[in-house]
N, C-alpha and C positions, 0 to 999 in steps of 0.2 A: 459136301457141297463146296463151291468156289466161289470168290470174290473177284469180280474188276472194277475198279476206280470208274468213278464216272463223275465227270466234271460240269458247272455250270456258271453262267454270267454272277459276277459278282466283285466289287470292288476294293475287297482286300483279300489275297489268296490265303488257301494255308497249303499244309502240306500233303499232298496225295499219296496213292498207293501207287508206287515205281514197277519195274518189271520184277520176274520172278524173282531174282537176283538180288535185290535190294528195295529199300523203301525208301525214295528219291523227294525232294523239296515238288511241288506244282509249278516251279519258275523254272527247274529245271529243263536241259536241252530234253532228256530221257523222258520228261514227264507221260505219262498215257493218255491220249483223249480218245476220241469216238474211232471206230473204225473208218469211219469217213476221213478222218482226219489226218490218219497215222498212216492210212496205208497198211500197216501190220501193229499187232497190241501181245506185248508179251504177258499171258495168263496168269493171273495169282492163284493157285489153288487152294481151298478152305473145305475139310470136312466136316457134314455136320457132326458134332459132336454129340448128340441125344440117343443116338443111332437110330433114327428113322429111316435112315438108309445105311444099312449096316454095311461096314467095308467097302463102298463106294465112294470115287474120289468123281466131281464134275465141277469141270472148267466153264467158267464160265470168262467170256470175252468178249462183251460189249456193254458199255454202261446202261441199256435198254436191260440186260443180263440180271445185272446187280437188282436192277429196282424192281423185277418180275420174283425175284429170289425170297423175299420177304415175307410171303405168305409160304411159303415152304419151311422158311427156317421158323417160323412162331406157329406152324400151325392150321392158323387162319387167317384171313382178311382182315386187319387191323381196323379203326376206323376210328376217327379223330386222337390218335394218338401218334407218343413220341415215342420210340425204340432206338435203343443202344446196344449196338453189339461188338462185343468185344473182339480186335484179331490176336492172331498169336502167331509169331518168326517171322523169318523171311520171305516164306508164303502166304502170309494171310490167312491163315489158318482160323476159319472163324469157333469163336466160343461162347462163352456167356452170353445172355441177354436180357435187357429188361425192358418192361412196356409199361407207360402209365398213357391214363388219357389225359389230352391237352388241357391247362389251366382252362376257366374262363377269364380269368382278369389277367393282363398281363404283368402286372408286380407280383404274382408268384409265381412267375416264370423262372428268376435265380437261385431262389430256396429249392425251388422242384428239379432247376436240372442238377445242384451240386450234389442234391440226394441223389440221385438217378445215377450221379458219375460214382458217390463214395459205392452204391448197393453193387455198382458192375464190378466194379476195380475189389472193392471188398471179398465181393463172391469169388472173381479169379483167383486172388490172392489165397483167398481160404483154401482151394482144390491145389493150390500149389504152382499159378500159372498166373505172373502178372501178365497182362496185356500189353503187346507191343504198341496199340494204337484200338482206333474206337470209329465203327462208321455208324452216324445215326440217320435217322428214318421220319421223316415229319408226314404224317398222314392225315389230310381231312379234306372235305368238301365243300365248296360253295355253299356259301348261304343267303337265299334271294336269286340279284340279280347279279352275286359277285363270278368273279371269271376264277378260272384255278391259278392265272398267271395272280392276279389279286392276293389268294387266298397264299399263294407265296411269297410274295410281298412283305403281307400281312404278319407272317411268322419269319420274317428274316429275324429281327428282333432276337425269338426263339431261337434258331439256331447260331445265333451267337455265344449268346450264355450258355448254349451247351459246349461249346468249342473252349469257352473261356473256363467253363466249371473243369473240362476234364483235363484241360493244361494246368488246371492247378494242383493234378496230381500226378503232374510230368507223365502225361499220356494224352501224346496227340490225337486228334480226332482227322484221321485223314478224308471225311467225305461224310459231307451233309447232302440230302435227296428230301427230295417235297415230292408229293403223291397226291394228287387232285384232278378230279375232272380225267380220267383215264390218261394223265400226261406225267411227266416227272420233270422235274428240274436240281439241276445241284447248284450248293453255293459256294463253291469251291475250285472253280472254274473261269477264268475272263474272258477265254475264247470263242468268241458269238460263233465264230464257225461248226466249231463241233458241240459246241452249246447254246444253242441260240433264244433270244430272249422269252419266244413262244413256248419254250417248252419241247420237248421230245415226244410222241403218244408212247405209250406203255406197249408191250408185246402183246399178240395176242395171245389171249389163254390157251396153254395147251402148247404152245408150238416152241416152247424153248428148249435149250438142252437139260434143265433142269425138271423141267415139267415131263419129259420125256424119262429121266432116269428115277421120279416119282412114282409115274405110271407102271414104268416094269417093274420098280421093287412091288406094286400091290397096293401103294396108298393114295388115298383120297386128299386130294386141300383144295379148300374152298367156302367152306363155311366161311361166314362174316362176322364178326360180334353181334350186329343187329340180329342174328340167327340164334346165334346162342343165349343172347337176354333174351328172347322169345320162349324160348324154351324154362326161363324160370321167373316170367315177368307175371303181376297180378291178372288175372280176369279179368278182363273187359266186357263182358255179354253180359245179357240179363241174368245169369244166373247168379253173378257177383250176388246178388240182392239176396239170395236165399243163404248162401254164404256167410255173408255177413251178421243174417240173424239169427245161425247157427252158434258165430262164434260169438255173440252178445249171448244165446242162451248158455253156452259152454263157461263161457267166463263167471257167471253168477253162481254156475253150479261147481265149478270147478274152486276157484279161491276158497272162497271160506273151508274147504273142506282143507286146504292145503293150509289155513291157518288155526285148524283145529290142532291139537291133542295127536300122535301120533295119522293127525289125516296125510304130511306129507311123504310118507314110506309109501303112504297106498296110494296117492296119486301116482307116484313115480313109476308103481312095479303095475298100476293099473294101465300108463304112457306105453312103458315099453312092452306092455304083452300085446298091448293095440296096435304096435308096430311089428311087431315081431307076424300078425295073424295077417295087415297087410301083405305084409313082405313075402307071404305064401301064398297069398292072391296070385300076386304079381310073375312068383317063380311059374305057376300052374298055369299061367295066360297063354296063348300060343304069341310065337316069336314073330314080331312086327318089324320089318326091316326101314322103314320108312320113321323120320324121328319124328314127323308131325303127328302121324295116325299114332306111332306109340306112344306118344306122350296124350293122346287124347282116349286110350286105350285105359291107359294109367288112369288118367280121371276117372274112367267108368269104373274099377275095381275099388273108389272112396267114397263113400256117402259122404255128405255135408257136416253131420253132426260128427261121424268121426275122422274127420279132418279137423274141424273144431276143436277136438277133444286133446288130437296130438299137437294141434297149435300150441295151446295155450301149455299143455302137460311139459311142451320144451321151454319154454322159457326160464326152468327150474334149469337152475347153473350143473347139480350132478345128474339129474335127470340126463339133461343135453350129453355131459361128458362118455354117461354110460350108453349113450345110444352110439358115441361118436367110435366107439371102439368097432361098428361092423365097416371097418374100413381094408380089409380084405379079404382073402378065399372067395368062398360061395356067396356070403352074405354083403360083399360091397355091392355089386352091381343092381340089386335088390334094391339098397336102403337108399343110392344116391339116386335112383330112380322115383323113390319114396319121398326123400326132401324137394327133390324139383318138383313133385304134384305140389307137396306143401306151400311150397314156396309161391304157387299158382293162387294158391286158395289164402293169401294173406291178401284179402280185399280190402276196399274204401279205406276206412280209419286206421285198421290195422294194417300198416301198412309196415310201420315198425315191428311187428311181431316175424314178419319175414327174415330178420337178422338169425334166429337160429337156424331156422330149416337151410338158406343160403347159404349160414358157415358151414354149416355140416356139408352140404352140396358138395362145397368148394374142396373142403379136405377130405374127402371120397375119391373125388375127380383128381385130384392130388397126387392122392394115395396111389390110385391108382395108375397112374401115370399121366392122365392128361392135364400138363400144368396148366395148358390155353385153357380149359373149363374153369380150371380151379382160380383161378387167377381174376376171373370174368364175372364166376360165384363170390366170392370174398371183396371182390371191388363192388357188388350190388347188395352184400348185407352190408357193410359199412358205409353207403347210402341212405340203406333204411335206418340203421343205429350207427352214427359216427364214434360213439363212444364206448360199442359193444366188443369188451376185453377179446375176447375170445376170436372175434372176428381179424382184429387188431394183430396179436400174434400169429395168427396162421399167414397174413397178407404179408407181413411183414418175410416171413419163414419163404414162404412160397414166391413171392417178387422177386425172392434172394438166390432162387436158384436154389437153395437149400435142398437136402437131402429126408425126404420126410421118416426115414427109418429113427430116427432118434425119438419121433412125438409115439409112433405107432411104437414103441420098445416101450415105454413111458405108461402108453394105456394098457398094453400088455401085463404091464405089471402089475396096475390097477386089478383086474381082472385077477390075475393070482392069486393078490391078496386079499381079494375078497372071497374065494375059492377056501383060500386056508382059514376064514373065520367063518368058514358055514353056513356062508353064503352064496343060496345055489347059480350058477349063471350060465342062465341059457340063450345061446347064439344059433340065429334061425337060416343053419349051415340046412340042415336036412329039413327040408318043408315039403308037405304033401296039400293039393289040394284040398281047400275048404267046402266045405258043404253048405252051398248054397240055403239049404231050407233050415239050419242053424245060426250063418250068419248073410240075413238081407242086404244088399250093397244097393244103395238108392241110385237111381237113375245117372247118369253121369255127365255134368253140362259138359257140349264140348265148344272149343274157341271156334272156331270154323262155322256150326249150325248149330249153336244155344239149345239146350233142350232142356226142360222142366222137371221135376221130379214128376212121377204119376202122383194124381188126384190135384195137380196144380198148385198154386201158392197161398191161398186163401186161408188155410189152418195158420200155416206158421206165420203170415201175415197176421194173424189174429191174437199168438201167442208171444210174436215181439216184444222183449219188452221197453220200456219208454228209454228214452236217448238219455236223458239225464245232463249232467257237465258234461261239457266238451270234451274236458280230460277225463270222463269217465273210463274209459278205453285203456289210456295211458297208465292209468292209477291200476287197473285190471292186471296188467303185464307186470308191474313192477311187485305190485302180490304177490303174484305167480313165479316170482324169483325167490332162488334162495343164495342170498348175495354172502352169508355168513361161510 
């Protein structure tokens, strides 16, 4: 892929991205504005570096160019977020990138972008490639009755202290860009002409150079983050309610067994063989190309009670570890498929217990190549548990750009070593359909049109048991760890 500078109103310049040739001050005679402006724009060329478009170089040359670029180079449709991404030479060679979502207070706007600066520059650095310069990316939308020219306004603020964070590691940030209300604006720019204070509208979808050399390599973008938390967000429909008092009966019957006498070996090998018999479901389903229907597909292949069962069974620290190991071949697409039902089914209170199935999501998604999932999973279990270790180092591993072959060498070994002390370990590589009239899979709510288990809610309504403390729930979870 390729970068062009694109400039907008703003009352103290910095320095922009110059012609092919060099990388020139924004005062300068050579500087690049709009095509409008210049008459002729000499191209910066950047390729993607992920290779999602493998051995494809696309110029892009117009600031409207740059700011349609964005969802190509991350993936998906960013939303309320900030992005950094790194260039490299005398072309612009884009690299690295990082994405957080936007504070809500503005006094951790300078702690958040000097991280944001040390993770990009950090990341380059480590693959062997400091960053010649850094264009960032402010994305969000109106709130109320605000205007997008408002909502840029509103975060000039923010892209200062980005500007200012990543000068302090002698790397200029040649070009800040606001994204709102389908328009862009840059603050790096004074000339209202080819910048003007309304804003630019954004390209249409589809009609760029880059959306075009998308299309022929075969790939898809476009998904939104609002898309992808959907796909691992709690229940919302009535069925939440049976759910939940599943996983109140799961948890009374589950703990204390985990705090018996050898009970916790067998809750564990009892978790993973529950998952493991899932995860054969799932292989055996037919193949649903649609992510709505497949994820509501997935629902039907879990009864309540053993969704409950694997809930709580993960919250155990090696339990989670040893599940965490189906993070490729045959058995990743399965299990990451398995944590996002889960992750569905952490209703009401349990809201916090959605930090394992999410971490696991995340480093699946990882694993397996899609950082945009993994990144989006890991940033919604350390939501639900700010202080959840596990969730903590992967996010950190994963924002970083990091190379996830070191964690998966790590649990490989795990795995070995538990092979050489006779300890059997079975990976649900080879799964064959289950047999329905062996194991019953209860009705399956789905988000779209809620449905019931048959014989209605009346039994388990009956068999709930009482609410207890508030933190009853909370105390449940921390049971069910084994923090030792």
């Amino acid at each position: 892929m390729a970068n062009h500078s694109e400039q907008n109103d703003t009352n103290d310049s910095t320095d922009s991205i110059g012609s092919a040739d060099s990388i020139r001050p924004a005062d300068s005679a050579d500087s690049i504005g709009s095509a409008e402006s210049t008459g002729s724009i000499n191209p910066i060329d950047a390729i993607e570096p992920t290779g999602s478009i493998d051995e494809t170089t696309v110029t892009l040359r117009t600031p409207a160019e740059l700011a349609d670029a964005l969802p190509y180079l991350l993936g998906f449709r960013p939303e309320e977020s900030v992005v950094l991404i790194a260039l490299h030479g005398e072309r612009g060679r884009f690299g690295g990138r990082v994405r957080l979502g936007i504070p809500g207070r503005e006094e951790d706007w300078p702690p958040i972008a000097e991280q944001l600066a040390q993770c990009l520059v950090g990341g380059c650095e480590r693959r062997g490639a400091r960053p010649d310069g850094i264009v960032a990316f402010l994305c969000a939308e109106p709130v109320g009755a605000e205007s997008g020219r408002q909502v840029m306004e509103r975060l000039r603020p923010l892209a200062q202290v980005l500007r200012t964070a990543c000068g302090s590691l002698d790397v200029p940030v040649f070009e800040v860009v606001c994204i709102s209300a389908g328009t862009f604006w840059t603050y790096c720019c004074p000339n209202k002409q080819c910048c003007p204070p309304e804003g630019v509208p954004l390209l249409r979808p589809g009609t760029s150079v880059l959306a075009a050399a998308t299309a022929y390599a075969g790939l898809q973008v476009g998904v939104t983050q609002k898309e992808m938390r959907a796909r691992l967000a709690p229940w919302e429909s009535v069925a939440a309610a049976d759910q939940e008092a599943a996983l109140d009966a799961a948890g009374m019957a589950i703990v204390h067994r985990i705090l018996e006498e050898d009970g916790h070996a067998e809750v564990a090998a009892d978790t993973l063989d529950l998952a493991r018999r899932i995860m054969a479901r799932i292989v055996a389903a037919p193949s649903v190309a649609d992510r709505l229907e497949a994820d509501l597909q997935d629902d039907g292949l879990l009864a309540h009670d053993e969704a409950a069962a694997l809930i709580l069974g993960l919250q155990d620290r090696t339990t989670r570890d040893r599940a965490a190991e189906w993070m490729e071949g045959e058995a990743a697409s399965s299990a990451l498929r398995l944590w996002r039902a889960l992750a569905r089914r952490c209703v009401g209170a349990y809201g916090e217990h959605a930090a394992a199935p999410l971490a696991l999501a995340g480093w699946v998604a990882w694993s397996l190549g899609d950082t945009a999932e993994g990144q989006e999973a890991l940033d919604m279990a350390l939501c639900a548990d700010p202080s959840y270790t596990f969730a903590q180092l992967l996010h950190h591993a994963c924002t970083g750009d990091l190379d996830p072959e070191p964690i998966r060498r790590c649990l490989r070994r795990e795995r070995t070593h538990r092979d050489t002390k006779g300890v059997q370990t079975e990976l649900p590589l080879s799964t064959q359909p289950s047999n329905p009239t062996d194991e019953p899979v209860g009705a399956a709510p789905r988000r779209r049109r809620p449905a019931r288990p048959k014989g209605g809610t009346g039994s388990r309504a009956a068999d709930r048991p009482s609410t207890g403390p508030q933190n009853r729930r909370r105390t449940i979870r921390r049971a069910a760890r084994n923090d030792t």
